[in-house]
C-alpha positions in Angstrom: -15.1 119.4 148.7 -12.7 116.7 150.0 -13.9 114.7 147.3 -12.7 117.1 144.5 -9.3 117.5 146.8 -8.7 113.5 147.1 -9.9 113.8 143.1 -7.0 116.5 142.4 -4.5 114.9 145.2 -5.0 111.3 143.1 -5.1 113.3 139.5 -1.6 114.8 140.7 -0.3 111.7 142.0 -1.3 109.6 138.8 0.5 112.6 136.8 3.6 112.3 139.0 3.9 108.6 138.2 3.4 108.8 134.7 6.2 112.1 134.7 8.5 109.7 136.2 7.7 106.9 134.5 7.8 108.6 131.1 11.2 111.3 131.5 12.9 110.7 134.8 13.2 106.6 134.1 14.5 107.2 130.3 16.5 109.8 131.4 18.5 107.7 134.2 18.4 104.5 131.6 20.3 107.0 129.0 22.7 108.1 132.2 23.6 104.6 132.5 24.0 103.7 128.8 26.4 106.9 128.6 28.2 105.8 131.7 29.1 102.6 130.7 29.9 104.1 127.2 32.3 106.6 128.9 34.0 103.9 130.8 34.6 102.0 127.5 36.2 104.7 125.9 38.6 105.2 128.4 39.4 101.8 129.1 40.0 101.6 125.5 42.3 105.6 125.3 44.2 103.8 128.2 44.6 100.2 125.9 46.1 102.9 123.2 48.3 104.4 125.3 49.6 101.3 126.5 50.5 100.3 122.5 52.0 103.1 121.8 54.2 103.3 124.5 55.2 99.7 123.3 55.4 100.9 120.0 57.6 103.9 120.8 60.0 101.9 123.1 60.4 99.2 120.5 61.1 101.9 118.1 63.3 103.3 120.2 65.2 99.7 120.4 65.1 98.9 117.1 66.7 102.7 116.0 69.7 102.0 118.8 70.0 98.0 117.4 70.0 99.4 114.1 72.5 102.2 114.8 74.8 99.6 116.4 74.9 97.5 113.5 75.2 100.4 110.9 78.7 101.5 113.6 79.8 97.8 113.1 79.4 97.8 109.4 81.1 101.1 108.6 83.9 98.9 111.0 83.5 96.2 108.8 84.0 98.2 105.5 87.2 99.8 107.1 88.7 96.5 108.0 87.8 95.1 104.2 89.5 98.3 102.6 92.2 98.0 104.5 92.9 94.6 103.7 91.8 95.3 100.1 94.6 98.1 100.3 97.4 94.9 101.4 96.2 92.8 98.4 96.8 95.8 96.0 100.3 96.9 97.2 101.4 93.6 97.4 102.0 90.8 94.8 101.0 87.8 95.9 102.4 85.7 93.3 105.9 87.4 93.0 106.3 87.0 96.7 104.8 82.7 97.0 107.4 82.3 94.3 110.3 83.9 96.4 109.3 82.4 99.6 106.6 79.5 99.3 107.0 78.1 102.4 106.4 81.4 104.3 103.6 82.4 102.2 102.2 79.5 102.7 102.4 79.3 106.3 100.8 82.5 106.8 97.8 82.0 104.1 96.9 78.9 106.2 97.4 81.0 109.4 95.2 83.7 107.7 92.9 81.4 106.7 91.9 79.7 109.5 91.5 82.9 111.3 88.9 83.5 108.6 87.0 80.5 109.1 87.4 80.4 112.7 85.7 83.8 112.6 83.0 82.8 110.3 81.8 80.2 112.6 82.0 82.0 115.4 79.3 84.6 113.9 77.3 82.0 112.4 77.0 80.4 115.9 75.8 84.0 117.1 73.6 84.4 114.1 71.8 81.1 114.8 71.9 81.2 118.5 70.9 84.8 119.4 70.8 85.6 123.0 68.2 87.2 124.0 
C-alpha cells in the first residue's frame, strides 16, 4: 500500500513539474515580455509628450515673433504712406529750382539717414542675436 502511495505521491509530483513547467513558466515569460513592452510604451508616450511640448512652445514663439513683425510692418507701411503722401503734395522740381541749395542740403541729409538706416538693419539682419 505505501508502494501505490509513493507511486501516486511521485505521479503527482511528476504532474506538478510538468504543470509548471508547461503553464506557470510561459505564463511568467509572457508577464515579462508584456512588462518590458509596457515600459516601452510609456517611455516612448513620455518622449511624445516631451515633442509636443517643444512643438507647442516653438509655436507659441514663432506666432508672437511673427505677430511682432506683422505690428512692425503695418508701422512700416504707415511711415512709407506718409512719406508717399510728402512726395505727392509737394513738387520737387518746382521747389530745387527755387531753392537748390536748400533742397539739396536736405536730400543729402535725407539721404544719408536712409542709408545710415539700411546698414544698420542689414547689420541686424546678418548678425542676429540670439
Amino acid at each position: 500500500m505505501s508502494k501505490i502511495l509513493m507511486g501516486i505521491m511521485a505521479a503527482m509530483a511528476v504532474g506538478g513539474y510538468l504543470y509548471y513547467q508547461t503553464a506557470v513558466v510561459p505564463m511568467k515569460n509572457k508577464l515579462e515580455e508584456q512588462t518590458a513592452v509596457i515600459l516601452a510604451q510609456d517611455l516612448r508616450d513620455q518622449e511624445q509628450k516631451a515633442t509636443i511640448a517643444a512643438i507647442t512652445a516653438n509655436a507659441e514663439k514663432t506666432a508672437a515673433a511673427t505677430a511682432q513683425l506683422q505690428q512692425q510692418n503695418q508701422q512700416y507701411e504707415a511711415e512709407m504712406a506718409e512719406y508717399l503722401d510728402i512726395f505727392r503734395r509737394h513738387n520737387l522740381a518746382k521747389i530745387a529750382s527755387a531753392r537748390p541749395g536748400q533742397v539739396e542740403i536736405r536730400a543729402k541729409n535725407r539721404t544719408k539717414e536712409a542709408f545710415d538706416a539700411i546698414e544698420e538693419i542689414s547689420i541686424r539682419i546678418s548678425n542676429p542675436k540670439p
